[in-house]
C-alpha positions in Angstrom: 132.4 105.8 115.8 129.2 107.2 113.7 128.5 110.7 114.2 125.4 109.7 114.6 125.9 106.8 116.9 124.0 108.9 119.9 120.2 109.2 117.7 121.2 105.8 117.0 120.6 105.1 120.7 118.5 107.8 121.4 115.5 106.0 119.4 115.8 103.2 121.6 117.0 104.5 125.2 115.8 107.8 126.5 118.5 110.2 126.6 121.6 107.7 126.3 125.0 108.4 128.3 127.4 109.9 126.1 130.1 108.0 128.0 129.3 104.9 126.9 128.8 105.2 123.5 132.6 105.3 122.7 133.0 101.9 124.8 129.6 100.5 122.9 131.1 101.4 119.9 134.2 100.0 120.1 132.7 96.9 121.4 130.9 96.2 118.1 133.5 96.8 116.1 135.4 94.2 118.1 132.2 91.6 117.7 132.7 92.1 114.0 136.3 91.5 113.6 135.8 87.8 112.8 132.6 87.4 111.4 131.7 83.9 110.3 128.9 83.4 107.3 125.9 82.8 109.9 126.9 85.2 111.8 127.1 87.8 109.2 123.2 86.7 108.4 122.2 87.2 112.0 123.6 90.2 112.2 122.2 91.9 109.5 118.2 90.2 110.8 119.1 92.0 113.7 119.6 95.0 112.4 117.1 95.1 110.1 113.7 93.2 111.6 112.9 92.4 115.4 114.6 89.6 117.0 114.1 86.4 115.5 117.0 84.2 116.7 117.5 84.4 120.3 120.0 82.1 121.2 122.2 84.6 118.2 121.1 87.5 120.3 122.3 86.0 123.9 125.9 84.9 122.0 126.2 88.4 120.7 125.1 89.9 123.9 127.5 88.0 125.5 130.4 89.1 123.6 129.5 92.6 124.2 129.4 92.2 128.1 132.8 90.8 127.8 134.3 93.9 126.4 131.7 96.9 127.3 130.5 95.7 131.1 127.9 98.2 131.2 125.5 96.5 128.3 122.5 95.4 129.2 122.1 91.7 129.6 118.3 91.5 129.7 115.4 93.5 128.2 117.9 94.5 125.3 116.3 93.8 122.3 116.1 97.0 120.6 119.4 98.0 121.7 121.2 95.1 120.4 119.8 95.9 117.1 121.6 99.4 117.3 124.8 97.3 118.0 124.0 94.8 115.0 123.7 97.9 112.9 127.0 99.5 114.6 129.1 96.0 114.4 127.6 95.9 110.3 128.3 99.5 110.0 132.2 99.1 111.1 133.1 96.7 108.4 132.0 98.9 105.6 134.3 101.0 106.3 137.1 99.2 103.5 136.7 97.0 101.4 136.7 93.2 102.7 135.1 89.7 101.7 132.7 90.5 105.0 132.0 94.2 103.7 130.8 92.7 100.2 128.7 90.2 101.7 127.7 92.7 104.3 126.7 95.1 101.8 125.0 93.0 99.4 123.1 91.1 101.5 121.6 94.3 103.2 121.1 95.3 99.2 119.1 91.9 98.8 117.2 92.7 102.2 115.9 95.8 100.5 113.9 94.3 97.6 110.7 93.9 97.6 111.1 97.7 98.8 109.5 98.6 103.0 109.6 95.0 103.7 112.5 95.9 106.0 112.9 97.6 109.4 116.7 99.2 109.9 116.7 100.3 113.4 119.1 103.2 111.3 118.9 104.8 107.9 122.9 105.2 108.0 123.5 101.9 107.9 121.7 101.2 104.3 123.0 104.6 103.1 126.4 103.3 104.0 125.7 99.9 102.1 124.6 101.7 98.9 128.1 103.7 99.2 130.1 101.4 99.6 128.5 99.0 96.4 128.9 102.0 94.4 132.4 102.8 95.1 133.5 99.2 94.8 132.1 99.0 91.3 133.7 101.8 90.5 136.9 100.5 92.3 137.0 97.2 90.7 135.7 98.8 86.6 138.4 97.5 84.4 140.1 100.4 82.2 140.3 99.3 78.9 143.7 99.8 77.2 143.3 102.4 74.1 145.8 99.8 71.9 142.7 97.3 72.5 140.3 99.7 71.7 142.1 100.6 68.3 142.9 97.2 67.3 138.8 96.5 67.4 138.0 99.2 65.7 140.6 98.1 63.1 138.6 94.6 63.1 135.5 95.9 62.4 136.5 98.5 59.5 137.7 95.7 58.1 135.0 93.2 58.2 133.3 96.3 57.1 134.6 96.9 54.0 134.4 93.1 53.0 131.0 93.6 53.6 130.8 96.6 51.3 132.8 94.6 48.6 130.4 91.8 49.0 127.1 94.1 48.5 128.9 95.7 45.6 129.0 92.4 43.8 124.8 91.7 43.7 126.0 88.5 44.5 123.7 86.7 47.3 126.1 84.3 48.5 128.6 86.5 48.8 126.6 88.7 51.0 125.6 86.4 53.2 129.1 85.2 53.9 130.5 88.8 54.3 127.0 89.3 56.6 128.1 86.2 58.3 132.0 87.5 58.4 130.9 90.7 59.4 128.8 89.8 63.1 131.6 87.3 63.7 134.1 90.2 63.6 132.6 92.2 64.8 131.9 89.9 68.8 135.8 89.1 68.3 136.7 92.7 68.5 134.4 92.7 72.0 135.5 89.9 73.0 139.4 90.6 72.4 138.8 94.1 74.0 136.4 92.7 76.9 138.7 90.1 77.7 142.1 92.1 77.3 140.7 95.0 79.7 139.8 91.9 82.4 143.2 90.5 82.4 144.6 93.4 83.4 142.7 94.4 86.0 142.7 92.5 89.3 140.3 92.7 91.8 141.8 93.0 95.5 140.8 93.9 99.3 
């Protein structure tokens, strides 16, 4: 559960039990176990604007009744939102196919910037966390024998190109000009493409 679960509820119920946040909490989290692609989409609207799909908002109501009693069944609007954001915020805890969409699609929410209203400020924070620690998770190291062997390429298309201006000769230097920028993106690409292959990208 977030730390801050309680001000979550707190902004929308007036001095909220304690002993049911646990129970709320976990109820969520349950919800968001086996998210399907709309209702990733709906929950993220909920969490972010006022209710716009109601018959997404009884289903997910109704799932949390079945496994947290206590949850309001009617005049729930705003707190279903702090569940939307609880449920979102549960999956971007590790990295998954539903955290990535999750993530991203609260990223894409954000732009034009103050169009959106998150019933929490965690649950963005989180989604810019976890986007940066993913890219930094999935960044391909480079292997220094690539790097060396395109370095190696260039000198020597270099040096042909050197040879070539030496000469006054105009044809030659627009061959070895020629030789020189195709040498030069085979060294990127052989490097680029080397450091991809091995580097795989998993949840």
């Amino acid at each position: 559960m977030h730390p801050n679960f309680y001000h979550w509820h707190a902004r929308v119920e007036l001095k909220p039990d304690p002993a049911i946040l646990e129970p709320r909490w976990n109820a969520a989290e349950q919800f968001a176990k086996k998210l399907s692609a709309d209702s990733i989409r709906w929950l993220l609207n909920l969490a972010l604007f006022p209710i716009t799909n109601f018959e997404f908002a009884k289903h997910f109501t109704e799932a949390l009744v079945k496994v947290e009693p206590t949850f309001p069944v009617t005049r729930n609007s705003e707190v279903l939102r702090v569940m939307a954001a609880a449920a979102s915020y549960s999956q971007l805890e590790k990295p998954s196919n539903v955290a990535d969409a999750l993530a991203l699609g609260l990223q894409a929410a954000m732009f034009p910037l103050r169009q959106i209203e998150p019933v929490c400020d965690d649950l963005v924070t989180r989604a810019n966390e976890y986007i940066h620690s993913e890219s930094e998770r999935i960044r391909p190291e480079i292997d220094a024998g690539l790097i060396e062997k395109a370095e190696k390429q260039c000198d020597g298309a270099r040096a042909a190109l050197k040879a070539a201006v030496d000469t006054g000769n105009v044809q030659e230097i627009g061959k070895a000009v020629d030789a020189f920028g195709l040498g030069v993106f085979a060294a990127m690409k052989d490097s680029f493409c080397g450091g991809l292959s091995g580097a795989g990208v998993q949840h």
